[in-house]
N, C-alpha and C positions, 0 to 999 in steps of 0.2 A: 737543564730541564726546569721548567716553570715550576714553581711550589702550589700545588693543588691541594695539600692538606694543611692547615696551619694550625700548629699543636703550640698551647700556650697553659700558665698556671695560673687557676685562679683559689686561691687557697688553696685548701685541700685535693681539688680538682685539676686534670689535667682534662684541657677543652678540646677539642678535635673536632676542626671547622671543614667539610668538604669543600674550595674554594674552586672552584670552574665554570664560572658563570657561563662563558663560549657555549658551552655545553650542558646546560644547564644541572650541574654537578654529575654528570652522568659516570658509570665505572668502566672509565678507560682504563688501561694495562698501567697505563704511567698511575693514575689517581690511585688505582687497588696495592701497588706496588707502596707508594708514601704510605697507604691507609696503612698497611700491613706492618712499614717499619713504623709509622708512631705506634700504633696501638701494644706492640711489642716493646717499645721503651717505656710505655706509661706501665704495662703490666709488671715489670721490673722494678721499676723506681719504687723504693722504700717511702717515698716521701709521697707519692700518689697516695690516697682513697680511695678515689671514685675518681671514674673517666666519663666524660660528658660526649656524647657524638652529636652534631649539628651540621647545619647547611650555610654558607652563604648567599644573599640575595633572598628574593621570593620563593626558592626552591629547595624542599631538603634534599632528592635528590633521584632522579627522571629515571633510574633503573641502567640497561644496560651500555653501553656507548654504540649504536647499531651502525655509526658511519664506518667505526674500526671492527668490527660486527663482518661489513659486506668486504674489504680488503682484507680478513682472511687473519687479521694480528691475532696474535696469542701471548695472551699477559706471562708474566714472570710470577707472579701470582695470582691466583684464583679466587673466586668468589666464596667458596667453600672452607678454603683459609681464613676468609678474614671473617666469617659467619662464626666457624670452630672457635677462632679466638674470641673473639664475643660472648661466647656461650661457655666455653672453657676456661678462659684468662679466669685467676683468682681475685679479682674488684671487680665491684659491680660498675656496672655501664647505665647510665641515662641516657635515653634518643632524647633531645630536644629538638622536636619538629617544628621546623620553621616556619614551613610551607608545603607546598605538592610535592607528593610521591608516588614514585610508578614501580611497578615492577620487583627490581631489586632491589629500587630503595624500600619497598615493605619488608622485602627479606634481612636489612639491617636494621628494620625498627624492630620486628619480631624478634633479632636474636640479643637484642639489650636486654637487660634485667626490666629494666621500668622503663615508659613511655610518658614523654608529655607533648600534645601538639596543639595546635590550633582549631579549636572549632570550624571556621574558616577553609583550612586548607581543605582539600581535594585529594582524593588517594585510589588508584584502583588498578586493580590487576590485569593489565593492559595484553599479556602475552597473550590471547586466542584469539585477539585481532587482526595481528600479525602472522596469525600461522605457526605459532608455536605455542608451548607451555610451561607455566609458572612450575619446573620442575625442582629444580636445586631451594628456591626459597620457599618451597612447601616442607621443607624439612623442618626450618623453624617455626612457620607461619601456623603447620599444624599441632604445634607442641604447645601453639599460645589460642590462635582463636577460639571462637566458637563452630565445633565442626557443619552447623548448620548454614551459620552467614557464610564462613568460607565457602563451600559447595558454588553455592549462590555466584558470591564475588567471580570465585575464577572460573564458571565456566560461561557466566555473561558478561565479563569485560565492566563492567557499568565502575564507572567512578562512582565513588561516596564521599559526605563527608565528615567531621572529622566527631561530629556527635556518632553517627552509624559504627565510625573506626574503634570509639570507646566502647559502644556494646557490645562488640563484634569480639572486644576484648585483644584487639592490634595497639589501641592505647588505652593506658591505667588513668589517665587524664586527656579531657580535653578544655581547654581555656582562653579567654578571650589573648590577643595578643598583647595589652597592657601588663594582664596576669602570667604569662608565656615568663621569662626569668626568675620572679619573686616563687614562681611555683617550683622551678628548675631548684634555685639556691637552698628552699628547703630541704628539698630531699635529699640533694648535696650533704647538705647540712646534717640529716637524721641518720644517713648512710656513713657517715664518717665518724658517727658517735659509734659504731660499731667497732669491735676488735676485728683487726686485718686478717688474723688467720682464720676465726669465726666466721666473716664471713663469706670466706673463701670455701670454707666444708660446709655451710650453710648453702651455699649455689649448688655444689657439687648433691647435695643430698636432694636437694628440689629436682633436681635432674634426675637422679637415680629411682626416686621415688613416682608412684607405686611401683613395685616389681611386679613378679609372676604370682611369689607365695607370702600369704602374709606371716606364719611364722619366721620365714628365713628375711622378710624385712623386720620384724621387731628385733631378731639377733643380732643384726647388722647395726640396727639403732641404739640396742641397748650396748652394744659394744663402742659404739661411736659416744654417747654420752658419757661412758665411762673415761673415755681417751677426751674429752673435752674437760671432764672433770677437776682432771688429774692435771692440766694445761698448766704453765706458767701465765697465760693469760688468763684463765678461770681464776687462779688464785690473786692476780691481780686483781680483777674485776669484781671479785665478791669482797676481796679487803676494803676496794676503794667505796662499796655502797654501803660498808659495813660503819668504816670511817668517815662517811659525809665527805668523799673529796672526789673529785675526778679521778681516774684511770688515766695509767700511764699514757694509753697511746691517743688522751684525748686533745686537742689541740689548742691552744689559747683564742677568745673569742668563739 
């Protein structure tokens, strides 16, 4: 089987490159299957931070594979797996958007923590062109945009681009392509100054939050600060600002 995903370290970071130009990175059964085992080994590895998702070529990543679509295949995993892991895995994830995205590629830009893409690029929710709808990546698409553009996006098809994508709040940035990695390596950068477990219940509470009741979320909260309190990492991390030195789990350079 060709390597359609290519998972590499760059410091703190494990990069996860969609690599299927043919296709212009689209999610075939093979590409979602590699997606699904890197992103599970980087969620694993102690030695990760941050996981960076990206595209090869001009494209991040054209949505669904509709050649394997009309022959009927059926992946070994799903779209919805690798979305959950995205959004559940305990490190945070940066989309570095390359280029153009359709479809399903906005439902993995949406399920990353933080977005950066290209001004430049192109993106739009192409499914009621075709006769179908953007149904599974409104799960995450509507956890992140603005419920107005959204409306808008998916039910006229209209591409935008990637100034519209930031307002729209699908990306946290958008920047010229010179500035596209110097803006990536920051955040890298500011995300891995965090504590690993930190900001692992720090996802999970952004998820959670708002609930239904607001007393039964302060309980919840003020029980959750208390159990961060009490951490081996809390008590690291207030020693080391207390002492003028980095924290254990911060990393040289």
């Amino acid at each position: 089987m060709p390597e359609l995903v290519r998972a590499e370290r760059r410091g703190p970071a494990a990069v996860l490159t969609l690599d299927s130009p043919a296709n212009r990175n689209a999610l075939s059964a093979a590409l979602l299957e590699q997606l699904h085992a890197a992103l599970t080994d980087a969620m694993d590895d102690p030695a990760v931070r941050v996981v960076v998702l990206t595209g090869a070529g001009p494209v991040f990543c054209s949505g669904a594979d509709l050649k394997e679509e009309r022959t009927g295949v059926r992946p070994v995993v799903n779209l919805p797996e690798i979305l959950t892991l995205l959004i559940e895995g305990p490190k945070p994830v940066v989309a570095r958007v390359n280029g153009a995205a359709r479809a399903g590629g906005l439902g993995l830009i949406a399920a990353c923590d933080l977005a950066v893409g290209l001004t430049t690029a192109t993106f739009g929710f192409s499914e009621v062109r075709i006769g179908v709808a953007p149904a599974i990546i409104a799960v995450p698409v509507l956890r992140r945009m603005d419920p107005r553009a959204a409306r808008e996006l998916f039910l006229t098809g209209q591409p935008f681009d990637g100034e519209r994508a930031r307002a729209a709040g699908l990306l946290d940035r958008a920047v010229s392509e010179e500035a596209l990695d110097a803006t990536v390596d920051e955040l890298v950068a500011q995300l891995a100054g965090g504590a690993p477990e930190a900001l692992a219940v720090t996802k999970q509470l952004l998820r959670d939050l708002p609930g239904e009741d607001l007393a039964e979320d302060f309980r919840r909260m003020a029980a959750l600060s208390a159990e961060r309190f009490a951490s081996a990492e809390a008590r690291e991390g207030i020693a080391a600002l207390l002492e003028k030195r980095p924290p254990a789990w911060a990393q040289p350079g």
